[in-house]
Backbone as XML, in Angstrom:
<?xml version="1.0"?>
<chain id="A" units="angstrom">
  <residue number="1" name="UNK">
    <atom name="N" x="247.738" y="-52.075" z="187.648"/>
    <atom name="CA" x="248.003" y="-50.979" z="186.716"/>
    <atom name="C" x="248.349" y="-51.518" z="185.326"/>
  </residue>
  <residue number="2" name="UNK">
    <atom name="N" x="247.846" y="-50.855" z="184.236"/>
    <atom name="CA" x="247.965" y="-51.117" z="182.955"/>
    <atom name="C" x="247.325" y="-52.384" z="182.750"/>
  </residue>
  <residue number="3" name="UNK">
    <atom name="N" x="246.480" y="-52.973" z="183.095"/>
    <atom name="CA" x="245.620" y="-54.138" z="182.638"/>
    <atom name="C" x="244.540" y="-53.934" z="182.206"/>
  </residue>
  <residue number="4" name="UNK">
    <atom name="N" x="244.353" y="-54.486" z="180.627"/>
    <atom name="CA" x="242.768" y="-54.185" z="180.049"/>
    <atom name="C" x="242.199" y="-55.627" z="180.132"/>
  </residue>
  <residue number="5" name="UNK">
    <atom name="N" x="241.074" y="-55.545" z="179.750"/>
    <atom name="CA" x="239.912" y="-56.552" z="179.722"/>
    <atom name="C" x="239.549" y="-56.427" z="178.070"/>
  </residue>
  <residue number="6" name="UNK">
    <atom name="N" x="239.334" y="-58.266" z="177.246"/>
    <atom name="CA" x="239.166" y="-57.867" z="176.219"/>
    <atom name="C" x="238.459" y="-59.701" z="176.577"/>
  </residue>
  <residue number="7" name="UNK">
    <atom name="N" x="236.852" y="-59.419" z="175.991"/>
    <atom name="CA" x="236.320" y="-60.655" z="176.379"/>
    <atom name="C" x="236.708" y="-60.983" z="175.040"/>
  </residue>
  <residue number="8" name="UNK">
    <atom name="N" x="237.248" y="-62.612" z="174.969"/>
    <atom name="CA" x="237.079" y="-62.931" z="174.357"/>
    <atom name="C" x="236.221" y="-63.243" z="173.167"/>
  </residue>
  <residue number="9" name="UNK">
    <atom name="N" x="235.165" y="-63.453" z="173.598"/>
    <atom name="CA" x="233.681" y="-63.393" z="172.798"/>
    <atom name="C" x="233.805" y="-62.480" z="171.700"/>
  </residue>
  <residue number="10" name="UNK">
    <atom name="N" x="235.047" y="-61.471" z="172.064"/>
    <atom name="CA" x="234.425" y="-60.001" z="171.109"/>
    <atom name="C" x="235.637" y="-60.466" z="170.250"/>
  </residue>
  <residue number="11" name="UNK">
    <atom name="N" x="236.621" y="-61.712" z="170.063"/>
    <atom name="CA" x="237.059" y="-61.972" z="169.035"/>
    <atom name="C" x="236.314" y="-63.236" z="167.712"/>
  </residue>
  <residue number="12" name="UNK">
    <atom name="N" x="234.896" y="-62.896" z="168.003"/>
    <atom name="CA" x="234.516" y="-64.399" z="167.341"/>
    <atom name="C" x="233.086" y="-63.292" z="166.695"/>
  </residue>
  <residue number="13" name="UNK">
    <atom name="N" x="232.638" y="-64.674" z="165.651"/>
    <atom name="CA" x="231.303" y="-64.147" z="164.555"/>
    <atom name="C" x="230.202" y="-64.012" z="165.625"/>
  </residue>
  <residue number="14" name="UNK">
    <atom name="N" x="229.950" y="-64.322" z="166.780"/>
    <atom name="CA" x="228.536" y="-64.721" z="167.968"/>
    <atom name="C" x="227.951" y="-65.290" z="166.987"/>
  </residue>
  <residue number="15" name="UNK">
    <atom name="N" x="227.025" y="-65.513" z="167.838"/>
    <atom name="CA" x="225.745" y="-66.599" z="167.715"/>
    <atom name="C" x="225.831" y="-67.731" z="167.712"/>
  </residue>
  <residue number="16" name="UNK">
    <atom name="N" x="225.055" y="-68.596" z="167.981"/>
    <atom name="CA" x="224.842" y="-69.982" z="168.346"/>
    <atom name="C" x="226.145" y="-70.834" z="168.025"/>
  </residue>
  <residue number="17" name="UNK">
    <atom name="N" x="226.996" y="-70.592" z="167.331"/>
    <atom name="CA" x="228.111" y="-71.616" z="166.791"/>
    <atom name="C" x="229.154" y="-69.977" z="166.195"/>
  </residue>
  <residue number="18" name="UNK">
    <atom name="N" x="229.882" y="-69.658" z="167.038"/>
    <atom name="CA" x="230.470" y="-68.810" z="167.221"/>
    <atom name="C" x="232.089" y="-69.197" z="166.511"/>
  </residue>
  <residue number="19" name="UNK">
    <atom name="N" x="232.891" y="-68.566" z="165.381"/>
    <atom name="CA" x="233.712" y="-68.332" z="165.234"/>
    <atom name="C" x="234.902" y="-67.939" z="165.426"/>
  </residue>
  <residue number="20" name="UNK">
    <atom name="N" x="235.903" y="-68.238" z="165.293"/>
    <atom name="CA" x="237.463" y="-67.154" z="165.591"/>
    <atom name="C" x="237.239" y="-66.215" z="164.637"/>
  </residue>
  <residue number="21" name="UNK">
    <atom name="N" x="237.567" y="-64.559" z="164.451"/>
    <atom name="CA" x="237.792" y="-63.804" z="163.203"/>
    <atom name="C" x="238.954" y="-64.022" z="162.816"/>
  </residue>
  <residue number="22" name="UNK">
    <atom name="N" x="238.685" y="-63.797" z="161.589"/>
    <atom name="CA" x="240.130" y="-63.769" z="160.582"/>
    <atom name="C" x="241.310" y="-63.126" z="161.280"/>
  </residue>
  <residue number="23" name="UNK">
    <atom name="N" x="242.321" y="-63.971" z="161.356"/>
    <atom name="CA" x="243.337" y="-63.211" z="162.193"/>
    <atom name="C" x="244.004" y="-61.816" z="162.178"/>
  </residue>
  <residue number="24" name="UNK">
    <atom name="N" x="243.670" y="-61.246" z="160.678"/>
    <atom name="CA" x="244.485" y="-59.739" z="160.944"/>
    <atom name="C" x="243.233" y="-59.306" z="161.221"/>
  </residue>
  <residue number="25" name="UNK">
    <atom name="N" x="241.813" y="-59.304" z="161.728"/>
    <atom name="CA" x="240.578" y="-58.553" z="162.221"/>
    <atom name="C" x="240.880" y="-58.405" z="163.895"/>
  </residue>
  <residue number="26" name="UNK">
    <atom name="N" x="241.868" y="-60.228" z="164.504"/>
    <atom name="CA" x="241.907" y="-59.923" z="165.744"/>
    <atom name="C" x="242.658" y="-59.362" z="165.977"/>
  </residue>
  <residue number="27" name="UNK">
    <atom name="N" x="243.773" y="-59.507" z="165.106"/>
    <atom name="CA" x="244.640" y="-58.549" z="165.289"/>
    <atom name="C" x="244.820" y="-56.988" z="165.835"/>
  </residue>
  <residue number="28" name="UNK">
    <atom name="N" x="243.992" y="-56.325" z="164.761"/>
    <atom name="CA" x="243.069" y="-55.436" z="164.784"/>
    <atom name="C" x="242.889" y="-55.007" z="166.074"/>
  </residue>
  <residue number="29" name="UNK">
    <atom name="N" x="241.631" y="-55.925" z="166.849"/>
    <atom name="CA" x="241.327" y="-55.653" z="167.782"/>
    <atom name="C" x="241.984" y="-55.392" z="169.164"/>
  </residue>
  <residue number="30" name="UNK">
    <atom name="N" x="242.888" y="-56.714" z="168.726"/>
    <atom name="CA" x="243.629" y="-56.690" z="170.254"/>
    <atom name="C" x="245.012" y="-55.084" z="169.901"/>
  </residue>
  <residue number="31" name="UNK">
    <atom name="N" x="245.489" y="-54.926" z="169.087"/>
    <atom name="CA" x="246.179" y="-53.889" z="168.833"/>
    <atom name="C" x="245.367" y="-51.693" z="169.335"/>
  </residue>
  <residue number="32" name="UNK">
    <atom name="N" x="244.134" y="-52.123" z="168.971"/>
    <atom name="CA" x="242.960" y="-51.140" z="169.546"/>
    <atom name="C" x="243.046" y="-51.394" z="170.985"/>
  </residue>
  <residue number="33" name="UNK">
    <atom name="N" x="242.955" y="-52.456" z="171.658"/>
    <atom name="CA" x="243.042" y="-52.310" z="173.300"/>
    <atom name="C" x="244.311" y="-51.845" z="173.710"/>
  </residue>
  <residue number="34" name="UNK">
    <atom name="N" x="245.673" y="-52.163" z="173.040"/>
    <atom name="CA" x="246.769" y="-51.624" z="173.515"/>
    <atom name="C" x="247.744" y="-53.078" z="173.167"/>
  </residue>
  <residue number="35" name="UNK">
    <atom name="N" x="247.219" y="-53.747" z="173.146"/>
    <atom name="CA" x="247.773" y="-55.557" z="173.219"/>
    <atom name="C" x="248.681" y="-55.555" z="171.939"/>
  </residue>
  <residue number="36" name="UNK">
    <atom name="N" x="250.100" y="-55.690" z="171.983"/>
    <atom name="CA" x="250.746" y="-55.722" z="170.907"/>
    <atom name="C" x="251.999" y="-56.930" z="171.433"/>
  </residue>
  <residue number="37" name="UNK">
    <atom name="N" x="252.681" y="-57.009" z="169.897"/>
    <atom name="CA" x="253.090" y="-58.504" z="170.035"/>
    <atom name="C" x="254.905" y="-58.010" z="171.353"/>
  </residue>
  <residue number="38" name="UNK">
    <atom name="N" x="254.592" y="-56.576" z="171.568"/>
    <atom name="CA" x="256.396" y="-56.412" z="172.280"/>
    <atom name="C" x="256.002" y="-56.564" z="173.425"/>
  </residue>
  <residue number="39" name="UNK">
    <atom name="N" x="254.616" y="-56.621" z="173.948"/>
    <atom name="CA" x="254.018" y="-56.543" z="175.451"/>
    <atom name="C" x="253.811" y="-58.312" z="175.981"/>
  </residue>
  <residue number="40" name="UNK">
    <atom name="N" x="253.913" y="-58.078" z="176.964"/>
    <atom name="CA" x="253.762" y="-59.209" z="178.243"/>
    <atom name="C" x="252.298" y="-59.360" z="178.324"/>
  </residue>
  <residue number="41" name="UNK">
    <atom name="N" x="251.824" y="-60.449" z="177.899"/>
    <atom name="CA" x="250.107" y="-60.714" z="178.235"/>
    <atom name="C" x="250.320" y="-61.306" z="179.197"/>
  </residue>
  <residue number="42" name="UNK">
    <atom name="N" x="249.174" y="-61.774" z="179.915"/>
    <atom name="CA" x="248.745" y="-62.662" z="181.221"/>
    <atom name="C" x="247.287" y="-63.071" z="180.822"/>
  </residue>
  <residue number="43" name="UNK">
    <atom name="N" x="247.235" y="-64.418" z="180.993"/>
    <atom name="CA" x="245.500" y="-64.515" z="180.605"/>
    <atom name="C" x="245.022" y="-65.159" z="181.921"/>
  </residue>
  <residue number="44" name="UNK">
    <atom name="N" x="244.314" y="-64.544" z="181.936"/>
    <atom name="CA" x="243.276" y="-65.750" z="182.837"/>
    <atom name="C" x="241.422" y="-65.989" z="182.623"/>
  </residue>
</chain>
């Protein structure tokens, strides 16, 4: 319960030689899935 999925991949430029985004973009993103800095992650 309460676990999202956020491929990594979908924090980078793709293609052949793939990037990190600018950090307030991942920010961004991971904040849109629910992922904020007061919450407990788990990665695997």
């Amino acid at each position: 319960p309460g676990a999202v999925h956020l491929e990594w991949l979908d924090l980078t430029t793709g293609g052949e030689a793939p990037e990190l985004l600018p950090a307030e973009e991942i920010r961004r993103r991971l904040e849109a899935a629910g992922i904020t800095p007061e919450k407990e992650v788990l990665t695997h």
